[in-house]
PDB file of N, CA, C, O and CB in Angstrom:
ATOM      1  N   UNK A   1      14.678   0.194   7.028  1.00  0.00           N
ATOM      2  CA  UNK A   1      14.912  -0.471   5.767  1.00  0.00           C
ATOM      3  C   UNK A   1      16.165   0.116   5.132  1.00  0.00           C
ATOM      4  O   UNK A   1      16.539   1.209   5.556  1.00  0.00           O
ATOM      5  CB  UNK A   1      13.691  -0.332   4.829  1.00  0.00           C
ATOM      6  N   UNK A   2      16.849  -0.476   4.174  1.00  0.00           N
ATOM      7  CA  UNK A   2      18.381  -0.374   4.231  1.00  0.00           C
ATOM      8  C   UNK A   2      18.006  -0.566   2.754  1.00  0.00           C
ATOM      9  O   UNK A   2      17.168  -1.455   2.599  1.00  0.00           O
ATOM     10  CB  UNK A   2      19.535  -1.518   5.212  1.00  0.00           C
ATOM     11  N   UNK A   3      18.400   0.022   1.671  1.00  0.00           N
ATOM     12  CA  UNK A   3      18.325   0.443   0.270  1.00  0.00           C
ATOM     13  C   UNK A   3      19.578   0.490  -0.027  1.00  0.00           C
ATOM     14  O   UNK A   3      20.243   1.498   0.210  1.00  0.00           O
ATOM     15  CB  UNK A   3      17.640   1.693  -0.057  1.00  0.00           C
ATOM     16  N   UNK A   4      20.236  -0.919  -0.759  1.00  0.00           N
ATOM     17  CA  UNK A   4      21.852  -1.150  -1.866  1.00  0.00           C
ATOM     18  C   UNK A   4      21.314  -0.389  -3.008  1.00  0.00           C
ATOM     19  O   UNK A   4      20.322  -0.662  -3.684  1.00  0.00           O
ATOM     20  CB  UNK A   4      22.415  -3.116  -2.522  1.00  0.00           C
ATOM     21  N   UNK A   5      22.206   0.713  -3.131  1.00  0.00           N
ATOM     22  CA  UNK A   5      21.940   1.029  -4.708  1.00  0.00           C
ATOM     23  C   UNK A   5      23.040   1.584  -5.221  1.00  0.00           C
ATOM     24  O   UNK A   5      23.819   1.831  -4.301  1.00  0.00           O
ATOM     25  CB  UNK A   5      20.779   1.998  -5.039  1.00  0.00           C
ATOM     26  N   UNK A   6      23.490   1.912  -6.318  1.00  0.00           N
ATOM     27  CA  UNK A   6      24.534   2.428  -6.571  1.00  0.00           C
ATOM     28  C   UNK A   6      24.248   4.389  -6.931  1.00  0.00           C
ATOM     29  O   UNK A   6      24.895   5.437  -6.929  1.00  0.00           O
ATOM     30  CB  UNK A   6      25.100   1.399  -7.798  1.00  0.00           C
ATOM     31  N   UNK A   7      23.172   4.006  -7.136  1.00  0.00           N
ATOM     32  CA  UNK A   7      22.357   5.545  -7.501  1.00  0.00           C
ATOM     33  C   UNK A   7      22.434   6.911  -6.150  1.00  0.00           C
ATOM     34  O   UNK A   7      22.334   6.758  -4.933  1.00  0.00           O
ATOM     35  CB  UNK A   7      20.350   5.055  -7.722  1.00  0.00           C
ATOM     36  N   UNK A   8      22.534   7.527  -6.529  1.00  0.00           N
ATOM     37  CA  UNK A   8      22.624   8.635  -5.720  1.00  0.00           C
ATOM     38  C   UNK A   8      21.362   8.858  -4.914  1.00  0.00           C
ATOM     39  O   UNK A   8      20.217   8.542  -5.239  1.00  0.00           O
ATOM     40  CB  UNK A   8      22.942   9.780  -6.523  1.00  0.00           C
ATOM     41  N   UNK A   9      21.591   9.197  -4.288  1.00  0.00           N
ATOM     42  CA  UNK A   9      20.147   9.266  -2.886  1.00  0.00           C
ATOM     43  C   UNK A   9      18.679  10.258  -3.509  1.00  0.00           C
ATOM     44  O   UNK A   9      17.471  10.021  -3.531  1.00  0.00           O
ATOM     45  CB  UNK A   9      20.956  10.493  -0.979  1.00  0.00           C
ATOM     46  N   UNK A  10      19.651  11.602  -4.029  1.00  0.00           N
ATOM     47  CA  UNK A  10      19.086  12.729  -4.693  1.00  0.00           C
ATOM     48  C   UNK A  10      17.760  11.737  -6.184  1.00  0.00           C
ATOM     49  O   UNK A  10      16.543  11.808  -6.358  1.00  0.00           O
ATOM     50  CB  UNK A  10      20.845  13.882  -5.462  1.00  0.00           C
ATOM     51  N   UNK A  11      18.753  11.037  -6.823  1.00  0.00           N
ATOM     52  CA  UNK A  11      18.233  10.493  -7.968  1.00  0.00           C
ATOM     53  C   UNK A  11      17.191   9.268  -7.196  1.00  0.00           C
ATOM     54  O   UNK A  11      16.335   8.896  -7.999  1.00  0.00           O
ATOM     55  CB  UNK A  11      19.562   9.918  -9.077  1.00  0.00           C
ATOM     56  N   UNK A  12      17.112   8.765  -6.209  1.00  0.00           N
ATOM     57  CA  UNK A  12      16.430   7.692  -5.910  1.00  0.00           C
ATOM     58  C   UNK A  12      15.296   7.748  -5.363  1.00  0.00           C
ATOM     59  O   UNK A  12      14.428   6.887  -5.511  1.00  0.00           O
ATOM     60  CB  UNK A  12      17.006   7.034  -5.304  1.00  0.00           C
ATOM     61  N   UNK A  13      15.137   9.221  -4.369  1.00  0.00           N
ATOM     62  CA  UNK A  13      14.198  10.216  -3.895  1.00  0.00           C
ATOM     63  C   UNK A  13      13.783  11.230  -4.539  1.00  0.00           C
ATOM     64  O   UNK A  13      13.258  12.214  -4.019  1.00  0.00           O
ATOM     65  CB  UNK A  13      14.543  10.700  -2.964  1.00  0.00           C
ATOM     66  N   UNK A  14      13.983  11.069  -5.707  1.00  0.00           N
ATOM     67  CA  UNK A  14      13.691  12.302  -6.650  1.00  0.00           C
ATOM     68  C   UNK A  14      11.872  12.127  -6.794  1.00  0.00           C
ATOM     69  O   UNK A  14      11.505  11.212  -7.532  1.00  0.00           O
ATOM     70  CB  UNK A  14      14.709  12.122  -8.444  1.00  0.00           C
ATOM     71  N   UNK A  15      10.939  12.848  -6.216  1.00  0.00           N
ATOM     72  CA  UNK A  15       9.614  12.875  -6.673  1.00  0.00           C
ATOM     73  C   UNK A  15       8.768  12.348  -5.376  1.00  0.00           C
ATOM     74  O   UNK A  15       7.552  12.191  -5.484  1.00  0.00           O
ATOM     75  CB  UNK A  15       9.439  11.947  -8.055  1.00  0.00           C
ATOM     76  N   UNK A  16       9.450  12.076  -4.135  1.00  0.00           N
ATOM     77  CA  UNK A  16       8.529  11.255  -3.151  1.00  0.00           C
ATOM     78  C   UNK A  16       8.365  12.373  -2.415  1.00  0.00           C
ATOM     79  O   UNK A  16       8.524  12.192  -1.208  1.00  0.00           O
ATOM     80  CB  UNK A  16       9.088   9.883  -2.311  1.00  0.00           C
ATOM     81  N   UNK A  17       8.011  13.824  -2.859  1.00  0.00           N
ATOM     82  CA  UNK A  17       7.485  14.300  -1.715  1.00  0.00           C
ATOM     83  C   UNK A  17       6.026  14.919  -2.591  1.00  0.00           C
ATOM     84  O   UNK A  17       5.022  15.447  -2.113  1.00  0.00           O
ATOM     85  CB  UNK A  17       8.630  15.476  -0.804  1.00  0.00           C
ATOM     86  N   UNK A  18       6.353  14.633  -3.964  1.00  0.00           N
ATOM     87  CA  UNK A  18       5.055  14.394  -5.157  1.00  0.00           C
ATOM     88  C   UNK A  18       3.762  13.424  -3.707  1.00  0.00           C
ATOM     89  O   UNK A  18       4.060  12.497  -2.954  1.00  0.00           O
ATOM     90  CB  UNK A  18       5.894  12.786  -7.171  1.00  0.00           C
ATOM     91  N   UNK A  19       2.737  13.985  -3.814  1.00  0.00           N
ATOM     92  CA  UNK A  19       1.599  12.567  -3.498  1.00  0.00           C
ATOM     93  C   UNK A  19       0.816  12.204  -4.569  1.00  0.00           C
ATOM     94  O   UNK A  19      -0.131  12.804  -5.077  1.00  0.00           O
ATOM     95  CB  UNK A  19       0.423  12.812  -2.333  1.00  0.00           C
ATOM     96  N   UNK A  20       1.492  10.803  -4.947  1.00  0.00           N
ATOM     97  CA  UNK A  20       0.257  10.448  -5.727  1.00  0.00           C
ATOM     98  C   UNK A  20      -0.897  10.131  -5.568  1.00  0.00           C
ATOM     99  O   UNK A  20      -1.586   9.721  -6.503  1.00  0.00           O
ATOM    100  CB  UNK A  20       0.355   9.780  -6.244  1.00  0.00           C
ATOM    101  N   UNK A  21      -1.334  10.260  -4.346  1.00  0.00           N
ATOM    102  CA  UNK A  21      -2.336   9.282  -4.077  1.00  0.00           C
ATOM    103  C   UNK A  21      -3.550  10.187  -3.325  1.00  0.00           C
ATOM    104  O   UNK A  21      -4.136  10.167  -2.243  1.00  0.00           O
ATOM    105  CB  UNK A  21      -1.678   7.989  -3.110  1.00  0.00           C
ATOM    106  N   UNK A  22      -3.563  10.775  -4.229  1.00  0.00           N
ATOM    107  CA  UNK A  22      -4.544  11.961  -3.513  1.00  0.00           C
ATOM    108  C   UNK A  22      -5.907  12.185  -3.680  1.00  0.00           C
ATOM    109  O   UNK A  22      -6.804  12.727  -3.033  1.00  0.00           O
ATOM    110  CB  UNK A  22      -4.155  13.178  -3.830  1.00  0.00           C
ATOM    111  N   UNK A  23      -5.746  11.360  -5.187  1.00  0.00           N
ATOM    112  CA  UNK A  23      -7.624  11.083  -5.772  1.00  0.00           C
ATOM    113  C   UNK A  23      -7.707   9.733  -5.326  1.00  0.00           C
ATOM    114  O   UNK A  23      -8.353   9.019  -6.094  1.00  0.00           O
ATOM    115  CB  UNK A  23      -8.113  11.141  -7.809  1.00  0.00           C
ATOM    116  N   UNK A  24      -7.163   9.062  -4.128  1.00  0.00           N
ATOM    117  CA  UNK A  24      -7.860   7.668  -3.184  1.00  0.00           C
ATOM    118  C   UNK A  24      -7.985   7.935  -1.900  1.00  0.00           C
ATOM    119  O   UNK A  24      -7.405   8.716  -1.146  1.00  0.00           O
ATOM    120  CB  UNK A  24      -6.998   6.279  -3.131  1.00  0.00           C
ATOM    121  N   UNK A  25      -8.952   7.059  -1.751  1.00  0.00           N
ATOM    122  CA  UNK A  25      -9.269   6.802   0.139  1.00  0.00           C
ATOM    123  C   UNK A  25      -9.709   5.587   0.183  1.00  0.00           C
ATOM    124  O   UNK A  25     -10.022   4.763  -0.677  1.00  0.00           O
ATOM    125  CB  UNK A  25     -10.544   7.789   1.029  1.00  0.00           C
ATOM    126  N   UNK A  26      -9.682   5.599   1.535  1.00  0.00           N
ATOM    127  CA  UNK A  26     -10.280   4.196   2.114  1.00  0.00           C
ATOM    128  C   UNK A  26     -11.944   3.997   2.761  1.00  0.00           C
ATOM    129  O   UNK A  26     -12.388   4.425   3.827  1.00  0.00           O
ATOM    130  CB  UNK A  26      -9.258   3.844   3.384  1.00  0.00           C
ATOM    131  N   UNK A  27     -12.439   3.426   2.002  1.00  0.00           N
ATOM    132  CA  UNK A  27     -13.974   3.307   2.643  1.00  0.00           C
ATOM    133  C   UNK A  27     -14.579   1.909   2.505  1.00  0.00           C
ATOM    134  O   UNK A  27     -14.004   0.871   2.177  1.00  0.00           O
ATOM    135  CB  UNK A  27     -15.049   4.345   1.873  1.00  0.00           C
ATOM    136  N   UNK A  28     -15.482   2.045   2.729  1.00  0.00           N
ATOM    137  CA  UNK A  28     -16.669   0.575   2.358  1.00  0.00           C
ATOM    138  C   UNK A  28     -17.695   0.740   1.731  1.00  0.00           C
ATOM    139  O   UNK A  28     -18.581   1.564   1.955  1.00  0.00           O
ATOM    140  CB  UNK A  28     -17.362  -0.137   3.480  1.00  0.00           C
ATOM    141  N   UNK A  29     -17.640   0.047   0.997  1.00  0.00           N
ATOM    142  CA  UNK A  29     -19.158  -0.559   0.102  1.00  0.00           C
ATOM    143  C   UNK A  29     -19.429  -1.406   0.716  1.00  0.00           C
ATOM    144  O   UNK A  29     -18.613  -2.140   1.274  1.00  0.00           O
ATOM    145  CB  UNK A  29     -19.215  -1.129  -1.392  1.00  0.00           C
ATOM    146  N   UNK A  30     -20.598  -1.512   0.765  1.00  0.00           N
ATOM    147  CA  UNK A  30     -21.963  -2.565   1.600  1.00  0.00           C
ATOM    148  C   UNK A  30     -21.284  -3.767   2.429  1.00  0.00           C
ATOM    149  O   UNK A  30     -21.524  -4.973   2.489  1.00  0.00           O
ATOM    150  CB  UNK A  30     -23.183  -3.502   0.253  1.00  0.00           C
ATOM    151  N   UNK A  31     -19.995  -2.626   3.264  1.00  0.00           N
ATOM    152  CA  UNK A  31     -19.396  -3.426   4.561  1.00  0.00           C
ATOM    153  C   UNK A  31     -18.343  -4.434   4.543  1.00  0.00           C
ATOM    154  O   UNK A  31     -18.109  -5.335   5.348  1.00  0.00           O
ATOM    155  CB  UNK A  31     -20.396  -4.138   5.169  1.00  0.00           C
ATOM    156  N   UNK A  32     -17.528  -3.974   3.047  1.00  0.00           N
ATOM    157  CA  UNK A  32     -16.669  -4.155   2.281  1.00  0.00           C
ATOM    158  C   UNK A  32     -15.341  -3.431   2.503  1.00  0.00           C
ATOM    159  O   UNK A  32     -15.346  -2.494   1.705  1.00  0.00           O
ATOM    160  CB  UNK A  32     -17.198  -3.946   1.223  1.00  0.00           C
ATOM    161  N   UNK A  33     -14.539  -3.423   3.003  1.00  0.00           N
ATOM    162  CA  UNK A  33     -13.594  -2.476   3.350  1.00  0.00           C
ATOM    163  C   UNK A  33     -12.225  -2.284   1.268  1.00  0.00           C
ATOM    164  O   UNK A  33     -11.423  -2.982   0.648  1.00  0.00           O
ATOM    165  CB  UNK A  33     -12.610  -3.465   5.324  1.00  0.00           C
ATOM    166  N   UNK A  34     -12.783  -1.079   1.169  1.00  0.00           N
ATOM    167  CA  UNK A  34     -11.870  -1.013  -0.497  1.00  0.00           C
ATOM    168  C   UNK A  34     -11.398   0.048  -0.267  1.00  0.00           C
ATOM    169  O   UNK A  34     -11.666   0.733   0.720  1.00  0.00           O
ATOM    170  CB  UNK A  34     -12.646  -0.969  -2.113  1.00  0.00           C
ATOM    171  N   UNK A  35     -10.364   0.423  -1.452  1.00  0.00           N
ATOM    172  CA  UNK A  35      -9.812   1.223  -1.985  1.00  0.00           C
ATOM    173  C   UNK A  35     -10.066   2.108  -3.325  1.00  0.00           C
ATOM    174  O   UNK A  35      -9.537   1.854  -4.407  1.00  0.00           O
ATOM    175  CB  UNK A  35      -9.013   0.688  -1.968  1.00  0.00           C
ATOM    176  N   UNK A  36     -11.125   3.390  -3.038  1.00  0.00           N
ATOM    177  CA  UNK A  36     -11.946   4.017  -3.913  1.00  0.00           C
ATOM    178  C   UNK A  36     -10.879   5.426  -4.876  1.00  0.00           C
ATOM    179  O   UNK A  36     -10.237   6.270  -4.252  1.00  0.00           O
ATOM    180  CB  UNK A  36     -13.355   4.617  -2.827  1.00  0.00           C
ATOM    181  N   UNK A  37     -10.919   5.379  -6.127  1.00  0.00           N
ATOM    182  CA  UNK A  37      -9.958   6.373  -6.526  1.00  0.00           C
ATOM    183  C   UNK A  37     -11.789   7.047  -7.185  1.00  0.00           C
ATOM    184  O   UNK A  37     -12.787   6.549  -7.707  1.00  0.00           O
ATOM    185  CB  UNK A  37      -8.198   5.777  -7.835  1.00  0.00           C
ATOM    186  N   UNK A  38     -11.254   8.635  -6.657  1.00  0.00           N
ATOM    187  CA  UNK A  38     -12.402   9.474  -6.924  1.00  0.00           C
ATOM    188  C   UNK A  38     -11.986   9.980  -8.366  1.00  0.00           C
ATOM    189  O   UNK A  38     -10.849  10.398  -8.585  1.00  0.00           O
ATOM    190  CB  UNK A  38     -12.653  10.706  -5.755  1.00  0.00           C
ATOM    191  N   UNK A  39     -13.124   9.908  -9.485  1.00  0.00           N
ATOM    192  CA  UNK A  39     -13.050   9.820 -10.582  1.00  0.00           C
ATOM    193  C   UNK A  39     -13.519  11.330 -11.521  1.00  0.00           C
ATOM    194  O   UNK A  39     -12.889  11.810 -12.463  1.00  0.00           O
ATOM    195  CB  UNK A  39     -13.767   8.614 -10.737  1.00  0.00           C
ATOM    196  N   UNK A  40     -14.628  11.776 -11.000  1.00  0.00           N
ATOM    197  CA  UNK A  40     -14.999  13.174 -11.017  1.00  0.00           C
ATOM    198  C   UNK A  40     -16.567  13.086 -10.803  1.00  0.00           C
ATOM    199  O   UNK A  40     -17.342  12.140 -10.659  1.00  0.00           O
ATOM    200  CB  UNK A  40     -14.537  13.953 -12.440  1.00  0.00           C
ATOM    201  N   UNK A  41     -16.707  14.400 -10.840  1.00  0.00           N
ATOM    202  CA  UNK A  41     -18.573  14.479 -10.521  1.00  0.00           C
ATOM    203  C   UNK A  41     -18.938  13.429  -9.601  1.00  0.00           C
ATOM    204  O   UNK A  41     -19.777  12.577  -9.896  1.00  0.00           O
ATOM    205  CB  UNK A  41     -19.675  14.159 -11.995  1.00  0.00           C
ATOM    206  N   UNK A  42     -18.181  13.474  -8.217  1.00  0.00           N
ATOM    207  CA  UNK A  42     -19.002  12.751  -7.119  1.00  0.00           C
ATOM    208  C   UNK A  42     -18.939  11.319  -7.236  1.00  0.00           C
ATOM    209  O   UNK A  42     -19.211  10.510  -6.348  1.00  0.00           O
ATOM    210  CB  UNK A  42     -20.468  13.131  -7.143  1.00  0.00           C
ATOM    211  N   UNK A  43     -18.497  11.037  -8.594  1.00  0.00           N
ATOM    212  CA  UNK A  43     -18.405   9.687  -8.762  1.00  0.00           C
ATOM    213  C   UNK A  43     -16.962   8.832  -8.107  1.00  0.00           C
ATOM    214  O   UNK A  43     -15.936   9.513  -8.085  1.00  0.00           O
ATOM    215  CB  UNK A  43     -18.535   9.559 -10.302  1.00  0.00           C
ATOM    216  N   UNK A  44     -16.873   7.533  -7.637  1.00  0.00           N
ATOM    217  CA  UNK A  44     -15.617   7.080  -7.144  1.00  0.00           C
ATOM    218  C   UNK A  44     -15.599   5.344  -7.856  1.00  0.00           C
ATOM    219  O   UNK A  44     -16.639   4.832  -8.271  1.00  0.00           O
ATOM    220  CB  UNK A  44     -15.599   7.234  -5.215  1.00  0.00           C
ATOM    221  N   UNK A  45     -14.577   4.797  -7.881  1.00  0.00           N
ATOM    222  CA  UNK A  45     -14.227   3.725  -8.681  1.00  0.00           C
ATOM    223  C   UNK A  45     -13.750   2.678  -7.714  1.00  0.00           C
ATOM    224  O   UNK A  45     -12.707   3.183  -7.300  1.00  0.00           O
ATOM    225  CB  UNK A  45     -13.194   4.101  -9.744  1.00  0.00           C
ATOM    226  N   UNK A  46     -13.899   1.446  -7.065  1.00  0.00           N
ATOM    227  CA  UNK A  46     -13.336   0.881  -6.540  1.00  0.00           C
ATOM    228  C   UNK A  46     -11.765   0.366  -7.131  1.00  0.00           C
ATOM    229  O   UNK A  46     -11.551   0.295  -8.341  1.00  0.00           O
ATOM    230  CB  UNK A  46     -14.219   0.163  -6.270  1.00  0.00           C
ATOM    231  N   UNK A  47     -11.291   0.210  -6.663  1.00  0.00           N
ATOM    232  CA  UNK A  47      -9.947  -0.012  -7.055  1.00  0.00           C
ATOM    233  C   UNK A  47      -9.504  -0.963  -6.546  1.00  0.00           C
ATOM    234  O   UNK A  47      -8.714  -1.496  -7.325  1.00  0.00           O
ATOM    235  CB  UNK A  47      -9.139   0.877  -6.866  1.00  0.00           C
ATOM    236  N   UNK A  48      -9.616  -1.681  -5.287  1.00  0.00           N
ATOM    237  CA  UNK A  48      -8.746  -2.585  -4.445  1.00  0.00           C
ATOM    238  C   UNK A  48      -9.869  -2.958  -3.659  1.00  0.00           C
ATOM    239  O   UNK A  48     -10.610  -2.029  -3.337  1.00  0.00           O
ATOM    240  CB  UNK A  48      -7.413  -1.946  -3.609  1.00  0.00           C
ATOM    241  N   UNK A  49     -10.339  -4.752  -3.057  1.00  0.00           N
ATOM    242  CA  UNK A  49     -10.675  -5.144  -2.165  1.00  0.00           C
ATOM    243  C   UNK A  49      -9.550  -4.739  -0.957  1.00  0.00           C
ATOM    244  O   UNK A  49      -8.372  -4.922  -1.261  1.00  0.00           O
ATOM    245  CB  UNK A  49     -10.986  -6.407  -2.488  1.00  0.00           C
ATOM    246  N   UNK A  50      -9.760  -4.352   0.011  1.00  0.00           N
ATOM    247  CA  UNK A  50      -8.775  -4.439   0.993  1.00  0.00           C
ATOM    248  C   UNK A  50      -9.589  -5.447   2.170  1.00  0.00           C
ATOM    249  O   UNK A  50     -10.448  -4.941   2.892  1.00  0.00           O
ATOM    250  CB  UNK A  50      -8.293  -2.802   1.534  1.00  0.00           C
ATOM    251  N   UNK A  51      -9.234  -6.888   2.280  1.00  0.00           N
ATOM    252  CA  UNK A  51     -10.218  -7.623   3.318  1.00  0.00           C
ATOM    253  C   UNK A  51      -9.721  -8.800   3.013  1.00  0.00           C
ATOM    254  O   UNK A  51      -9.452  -9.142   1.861  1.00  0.00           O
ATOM    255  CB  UNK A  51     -11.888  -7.530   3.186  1.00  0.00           C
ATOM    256  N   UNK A  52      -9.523  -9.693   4.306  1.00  0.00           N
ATOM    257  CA  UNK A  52      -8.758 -10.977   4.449  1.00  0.00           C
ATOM    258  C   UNK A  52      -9.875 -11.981   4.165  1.00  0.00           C
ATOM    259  O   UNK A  52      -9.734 -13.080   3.630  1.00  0.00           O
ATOM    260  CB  UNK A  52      -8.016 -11.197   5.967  1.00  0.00           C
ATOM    261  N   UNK A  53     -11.164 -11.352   4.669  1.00  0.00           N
ATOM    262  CA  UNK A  53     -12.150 -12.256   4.969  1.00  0.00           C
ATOM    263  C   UNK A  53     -12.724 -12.695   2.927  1.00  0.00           C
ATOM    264  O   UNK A  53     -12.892 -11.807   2.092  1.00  0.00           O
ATOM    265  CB  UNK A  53     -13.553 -11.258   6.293  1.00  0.00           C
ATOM    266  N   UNK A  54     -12.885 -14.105   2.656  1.00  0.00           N
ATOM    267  CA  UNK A  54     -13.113 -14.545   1.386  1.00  0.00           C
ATOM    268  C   UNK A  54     -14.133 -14.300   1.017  1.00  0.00           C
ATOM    269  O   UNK A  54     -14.280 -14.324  -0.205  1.00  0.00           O
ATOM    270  CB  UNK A  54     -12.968 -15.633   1.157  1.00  0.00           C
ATOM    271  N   UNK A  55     -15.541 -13.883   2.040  1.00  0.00           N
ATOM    272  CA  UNK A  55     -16.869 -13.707   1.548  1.00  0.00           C
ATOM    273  C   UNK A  55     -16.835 -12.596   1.102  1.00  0.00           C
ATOM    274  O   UNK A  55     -17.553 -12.439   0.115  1.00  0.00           O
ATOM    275  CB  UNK A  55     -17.915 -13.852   2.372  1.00  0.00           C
ATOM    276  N   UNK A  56     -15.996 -11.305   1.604  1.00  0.00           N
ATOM    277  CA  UNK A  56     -16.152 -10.427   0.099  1.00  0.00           C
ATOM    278  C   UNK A  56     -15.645 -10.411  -1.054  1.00  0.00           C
ATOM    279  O   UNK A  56     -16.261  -9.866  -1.970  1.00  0.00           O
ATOM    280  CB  UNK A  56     -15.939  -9.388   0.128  1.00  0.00           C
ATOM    281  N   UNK A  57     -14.488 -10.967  -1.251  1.00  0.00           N
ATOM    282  CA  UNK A  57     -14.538 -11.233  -2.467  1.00  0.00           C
ATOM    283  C   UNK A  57     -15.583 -11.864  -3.619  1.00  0.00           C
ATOM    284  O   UNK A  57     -15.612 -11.596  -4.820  1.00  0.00           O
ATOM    285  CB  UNK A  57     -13.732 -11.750  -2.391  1.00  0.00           C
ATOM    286  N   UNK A  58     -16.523 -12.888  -2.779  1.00  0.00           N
ATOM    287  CA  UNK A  58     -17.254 -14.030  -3.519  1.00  0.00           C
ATOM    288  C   UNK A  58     -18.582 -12.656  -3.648  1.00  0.00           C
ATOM    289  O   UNK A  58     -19.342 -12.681  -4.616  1.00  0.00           O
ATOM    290  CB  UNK A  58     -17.630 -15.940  -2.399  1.00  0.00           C
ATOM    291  N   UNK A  59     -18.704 -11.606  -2.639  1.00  0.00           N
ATOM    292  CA  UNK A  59     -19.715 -10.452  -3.435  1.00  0.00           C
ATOM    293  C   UNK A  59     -19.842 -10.222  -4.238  1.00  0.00           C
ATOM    294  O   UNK A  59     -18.860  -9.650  -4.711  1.00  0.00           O
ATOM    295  CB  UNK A  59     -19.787  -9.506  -3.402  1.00  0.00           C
ATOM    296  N   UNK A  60     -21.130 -10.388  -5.275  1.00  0.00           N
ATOM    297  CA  UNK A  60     -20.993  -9.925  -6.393  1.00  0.00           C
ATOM    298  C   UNK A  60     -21.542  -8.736  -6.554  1.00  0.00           C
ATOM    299  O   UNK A  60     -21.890  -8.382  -7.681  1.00  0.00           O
ATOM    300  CB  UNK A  60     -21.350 -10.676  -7.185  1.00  0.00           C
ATOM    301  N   UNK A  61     -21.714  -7.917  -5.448  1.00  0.00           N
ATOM    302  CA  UNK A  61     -22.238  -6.271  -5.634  1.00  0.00           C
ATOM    303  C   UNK A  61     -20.620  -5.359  -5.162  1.00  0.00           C
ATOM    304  O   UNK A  61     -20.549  -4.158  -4.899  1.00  0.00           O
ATOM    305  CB  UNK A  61     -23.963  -5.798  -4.163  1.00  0.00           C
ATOM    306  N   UNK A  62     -19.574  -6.262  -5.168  1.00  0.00           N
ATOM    307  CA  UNK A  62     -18.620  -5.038  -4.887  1.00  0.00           C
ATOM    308  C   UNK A  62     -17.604  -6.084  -5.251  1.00  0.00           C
ATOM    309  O   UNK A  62     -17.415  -7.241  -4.877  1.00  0.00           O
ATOM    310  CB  UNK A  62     -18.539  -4.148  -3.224  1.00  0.00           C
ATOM    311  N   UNK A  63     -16.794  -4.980  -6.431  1.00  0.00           N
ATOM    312  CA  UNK A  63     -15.576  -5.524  -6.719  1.00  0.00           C
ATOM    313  C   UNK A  63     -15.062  -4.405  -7.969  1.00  0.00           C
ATOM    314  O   UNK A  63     -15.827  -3.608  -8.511  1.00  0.00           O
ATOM    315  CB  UNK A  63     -15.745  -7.240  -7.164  1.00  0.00           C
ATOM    316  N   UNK A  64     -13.736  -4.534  -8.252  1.00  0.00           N
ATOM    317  CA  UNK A  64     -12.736  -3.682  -8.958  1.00  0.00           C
ATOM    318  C   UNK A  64     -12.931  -3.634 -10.042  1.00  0.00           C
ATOM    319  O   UNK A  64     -12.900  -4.546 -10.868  1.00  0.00           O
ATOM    320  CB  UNK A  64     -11.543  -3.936  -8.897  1.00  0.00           C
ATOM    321  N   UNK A  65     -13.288  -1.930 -10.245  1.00  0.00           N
ATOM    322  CA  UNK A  65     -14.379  -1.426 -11.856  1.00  0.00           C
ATOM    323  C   UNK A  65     -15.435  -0.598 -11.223  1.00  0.00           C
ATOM    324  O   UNK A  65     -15.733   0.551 -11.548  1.00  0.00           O
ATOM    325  CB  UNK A  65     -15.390  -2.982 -12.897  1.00  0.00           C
ATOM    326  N   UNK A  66     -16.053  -1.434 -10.123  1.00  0.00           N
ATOM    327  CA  UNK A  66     -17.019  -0.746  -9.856  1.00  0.00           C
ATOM    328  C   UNK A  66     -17.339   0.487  -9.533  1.00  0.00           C
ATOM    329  O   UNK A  66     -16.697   0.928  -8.579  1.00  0.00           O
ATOM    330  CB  UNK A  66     -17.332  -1.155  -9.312  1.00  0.00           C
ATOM    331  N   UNK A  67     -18.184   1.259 -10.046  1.00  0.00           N
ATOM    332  CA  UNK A  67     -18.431   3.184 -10.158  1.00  0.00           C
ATOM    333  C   UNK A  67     -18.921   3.462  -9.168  1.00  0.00           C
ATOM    334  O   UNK A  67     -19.992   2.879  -9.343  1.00  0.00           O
ATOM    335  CB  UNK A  67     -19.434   3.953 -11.268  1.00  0.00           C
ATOM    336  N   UNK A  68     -19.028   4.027  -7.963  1.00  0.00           N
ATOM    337  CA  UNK A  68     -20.025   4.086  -7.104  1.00  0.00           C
ATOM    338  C   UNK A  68     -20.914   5.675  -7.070  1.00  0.00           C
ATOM    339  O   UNK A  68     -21.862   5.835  -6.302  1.00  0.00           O
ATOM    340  CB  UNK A  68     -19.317   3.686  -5.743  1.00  0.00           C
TER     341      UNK A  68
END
């Protein structure tokens, strides 16, 4: 991938070796493939359907909000 910018490389990469993404993973709810951000005390939050297939979405026991 090829990035036009006029910005300096230093200023454009500044923070990507930061991970943000360290309170998420990838799991399933009831065979649901999501994207869970862990919230505290064991608890986790769905965040993202990740799934092509439309019948999980139309689940109404798993979707984005949900505490698990």
């Amino acid at each position: 991938m090829i990035l036009w910018t006029p910005l300096p490389a230093e200023q454009v990469l500044d923070g990507l070796e930061e991970n943000s993404y360290l309170n998420y993973e990838q799991s399933e709810v009831e065979g649901v493939p999501v994207l869970l951000e862990k919230i505290g005390d064991g608890q986790k939050r769905v965040v993202r359907i990740n799934s092509s297939n439309p019948e999980h979405y139309l689940n109404q026991n798993v979707y984005p909000g949900l505490i698990t």
